[in-house]
C-alpha positions in Angstrom: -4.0 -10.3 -28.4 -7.1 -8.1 -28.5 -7.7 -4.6 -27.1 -10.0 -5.6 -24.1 -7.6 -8.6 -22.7 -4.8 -5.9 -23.3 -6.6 -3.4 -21.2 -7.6 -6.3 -18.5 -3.7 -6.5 -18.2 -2.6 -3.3 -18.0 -6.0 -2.4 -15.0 -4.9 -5.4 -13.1 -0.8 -4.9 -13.9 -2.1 -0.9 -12.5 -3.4 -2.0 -9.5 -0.3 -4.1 -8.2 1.9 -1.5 -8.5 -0.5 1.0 -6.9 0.1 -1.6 -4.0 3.7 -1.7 -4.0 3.8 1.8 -3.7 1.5 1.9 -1.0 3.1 -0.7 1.0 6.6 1.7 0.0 5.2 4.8 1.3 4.0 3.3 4.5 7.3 1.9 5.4 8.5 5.0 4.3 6.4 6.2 6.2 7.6 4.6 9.1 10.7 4.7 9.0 10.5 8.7 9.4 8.2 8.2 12.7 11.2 6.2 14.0 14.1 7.4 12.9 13.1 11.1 13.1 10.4 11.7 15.2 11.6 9.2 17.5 8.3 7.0 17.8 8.3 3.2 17.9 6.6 1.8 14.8 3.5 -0.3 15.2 4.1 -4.5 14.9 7.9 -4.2 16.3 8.7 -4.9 19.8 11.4 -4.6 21.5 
C-alpha cells in the first residue's frame, strides 16, 4: 500500500469518527437539557 492511499484512509477513517463524536456529544448533549435542566428535547413527543 502506498503512502498517499494510506493517508486517503486514515483523512476519510478521521472524518467518520469526528462524526460519531459529534452525533455523541449532541445526544449528550441532550440528554443533559432533559434530564437536568428539565427541557424536552427536539424530535421527541410525547
Amino acid at each position: 500500500m502506498n503512502v498517499e492511499n494510506e493517508l486517503i484512509r486514515l483523512t476519510k477513517e478521521n472524518d467518520n469518527f469526528r462524526k460519531i463524536i459529534k452525533t455523541q456529544q449532541n445526544t449528550i448533549n441532550r440528554l443533559v437539557d432533559y434530564f437536568i435542566l428539565g427541557k424536552k428535547p427536539s424530535g421527541i413527543s410525547k
